[in-house]
C-alpha positions as CSV (number, residue, x, y, z in Angstrom):
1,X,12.0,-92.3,41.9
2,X,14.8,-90.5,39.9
3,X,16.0,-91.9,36.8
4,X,19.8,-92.8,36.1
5,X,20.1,-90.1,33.6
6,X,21.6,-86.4,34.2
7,X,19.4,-83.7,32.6
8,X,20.9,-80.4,32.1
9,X,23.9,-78.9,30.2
10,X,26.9,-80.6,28.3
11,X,29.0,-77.5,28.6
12,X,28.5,-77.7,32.5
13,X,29.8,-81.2,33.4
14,X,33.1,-80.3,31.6
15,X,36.1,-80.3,34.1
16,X,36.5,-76.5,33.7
17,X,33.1,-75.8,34.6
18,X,33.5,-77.6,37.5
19,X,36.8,-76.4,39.4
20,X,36.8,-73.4,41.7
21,X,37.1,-70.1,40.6
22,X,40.8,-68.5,40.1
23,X,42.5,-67.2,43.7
24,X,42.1,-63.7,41.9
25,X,38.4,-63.2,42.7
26,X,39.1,-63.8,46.2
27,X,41.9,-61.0,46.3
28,X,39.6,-58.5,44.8
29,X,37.1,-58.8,48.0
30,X,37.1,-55.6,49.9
31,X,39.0,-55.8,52.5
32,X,38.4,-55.5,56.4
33,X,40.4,-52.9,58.2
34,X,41.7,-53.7,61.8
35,X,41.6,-51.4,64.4
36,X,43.6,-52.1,67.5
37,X,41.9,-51.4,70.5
38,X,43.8,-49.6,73.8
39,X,41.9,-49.8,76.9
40,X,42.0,-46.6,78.5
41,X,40.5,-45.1,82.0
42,X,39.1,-41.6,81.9
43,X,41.6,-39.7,83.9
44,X,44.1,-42.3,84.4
45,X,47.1,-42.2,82.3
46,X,47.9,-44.7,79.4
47,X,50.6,-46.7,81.4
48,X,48.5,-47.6,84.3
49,X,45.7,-48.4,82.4
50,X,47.3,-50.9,80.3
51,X,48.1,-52.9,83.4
52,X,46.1,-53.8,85.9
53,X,45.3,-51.1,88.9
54,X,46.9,-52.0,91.8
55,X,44.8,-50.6,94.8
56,X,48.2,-51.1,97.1
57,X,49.8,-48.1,94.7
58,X,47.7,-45.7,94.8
59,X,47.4,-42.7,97.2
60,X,43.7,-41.8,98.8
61,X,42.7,-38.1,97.8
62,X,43.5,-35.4,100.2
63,X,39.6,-35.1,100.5
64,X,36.5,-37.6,99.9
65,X,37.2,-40.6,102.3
66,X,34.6,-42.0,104.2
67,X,34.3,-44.1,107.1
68,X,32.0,-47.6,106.1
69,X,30.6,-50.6,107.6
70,X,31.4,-54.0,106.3
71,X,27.4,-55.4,105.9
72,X,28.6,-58.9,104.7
73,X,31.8,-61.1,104.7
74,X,33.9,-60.7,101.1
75,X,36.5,-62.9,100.4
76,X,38.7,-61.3,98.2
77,X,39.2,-63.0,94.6
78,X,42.6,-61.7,94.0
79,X,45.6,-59.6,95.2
80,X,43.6,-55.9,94.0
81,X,40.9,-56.9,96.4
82,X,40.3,-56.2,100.0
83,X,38.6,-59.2,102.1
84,X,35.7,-58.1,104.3
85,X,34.2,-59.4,107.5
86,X,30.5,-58.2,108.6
87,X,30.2,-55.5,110.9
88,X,34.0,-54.1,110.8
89,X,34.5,-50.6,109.9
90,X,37.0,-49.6,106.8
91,X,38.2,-46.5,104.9
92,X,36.5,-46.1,101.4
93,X,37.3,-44.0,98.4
94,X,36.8,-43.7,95.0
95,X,39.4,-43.2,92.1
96,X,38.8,-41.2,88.8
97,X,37.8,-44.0,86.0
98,X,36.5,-46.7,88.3
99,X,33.7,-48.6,88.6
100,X,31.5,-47.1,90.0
101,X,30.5,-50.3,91.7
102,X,33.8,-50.6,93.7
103,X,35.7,-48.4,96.2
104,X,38.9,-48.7,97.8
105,X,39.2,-49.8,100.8
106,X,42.0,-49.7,103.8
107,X,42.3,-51.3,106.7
108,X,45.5,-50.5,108.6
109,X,48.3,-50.9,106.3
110,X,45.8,-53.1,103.8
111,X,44.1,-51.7,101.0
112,X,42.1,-53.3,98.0
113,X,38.8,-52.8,96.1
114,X,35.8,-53.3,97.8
115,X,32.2,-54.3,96.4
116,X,29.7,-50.6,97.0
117,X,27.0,-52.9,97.7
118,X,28.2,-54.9,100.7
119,X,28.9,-51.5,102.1
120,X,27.1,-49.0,104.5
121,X,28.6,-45.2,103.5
122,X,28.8,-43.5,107.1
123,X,29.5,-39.6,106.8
C-alpha cells in the first residue's frame, strides 16, 4: 500500500519542470529526405510506363509469336486482359519489360494479356 506522500524532488514538481520542451528541439531533428519514386519498364519509354499498358496499342514483333492452347477458362479481370476458354487456340507474345508471367494474346481483332500458366506454348 502506497502512502499519500510524493517522495522525490521539489525542483521537479515546479510548473516549468513539468511542460514540454521548447518546439526548437524538435526543428533541430535530422530531417528525412523524400525521394519520389517513377515507375519505369526496362525498355519501355517513360510515357507509357506511367500509364497503364494497353495490350490493344501495341504492335506484335515482326518475329517471336507463337501459336498456344488455352488449358483453362480465364475470365478477364479488366479491359488489358484477354478472356480465355479451354482448348481454343490464340496468338502469344511477349513485350520488353513484362512480366514474365504474362503474354499477349490475340484472338482475331482481340488482344489482352494472358496468364503463362494457363497456357500450352506450341512451336
Amino acid at each position: 500500500r502506497f502512502s499519500g506522500t510524493f517522495v522525490g524532488n521539489a525542483e521537479s514538481a515546479s510548473p516549468a519542470a513539468t511542460t514540454s520542451p521548447p518546439a526548437v528541439a524538435a526543428a533541430t531533428l535530422p530531417a528525412v529526405p523524400v525521394i519520389p519514386v517513377v515507375p519505369t519498364i526496362v525498355g519501355v519509354p517513360n510515357t507509357v510506363a506511367e500509364g497503364v499498358l494497353n495490350p490493344n496499342e501495341v504492335k506484335p514483333p515482326a518475329s517471336g509469336t507463337r501459336r498456344a492452347r488455352v488449358l483453362y477458362d480465364y475470365e478477364a479481370a479488366d479491359s488489358t486482359e484477354l478472356a480465355l476458354l479451354a482448348d481454343e487456340m490464340i496468338t502469344v507474345y511477349s513485350l520488353p519489360g513484362m512480366d514474365p508471367d504474362w503474354l499477349i494474346g490475340e484472338r482475331g481483332n482481340q488482344k489482352g494479356k494472358v496468364p503463362v500458366t494457363y497456357l500450352e506454348l506450341l512451336s
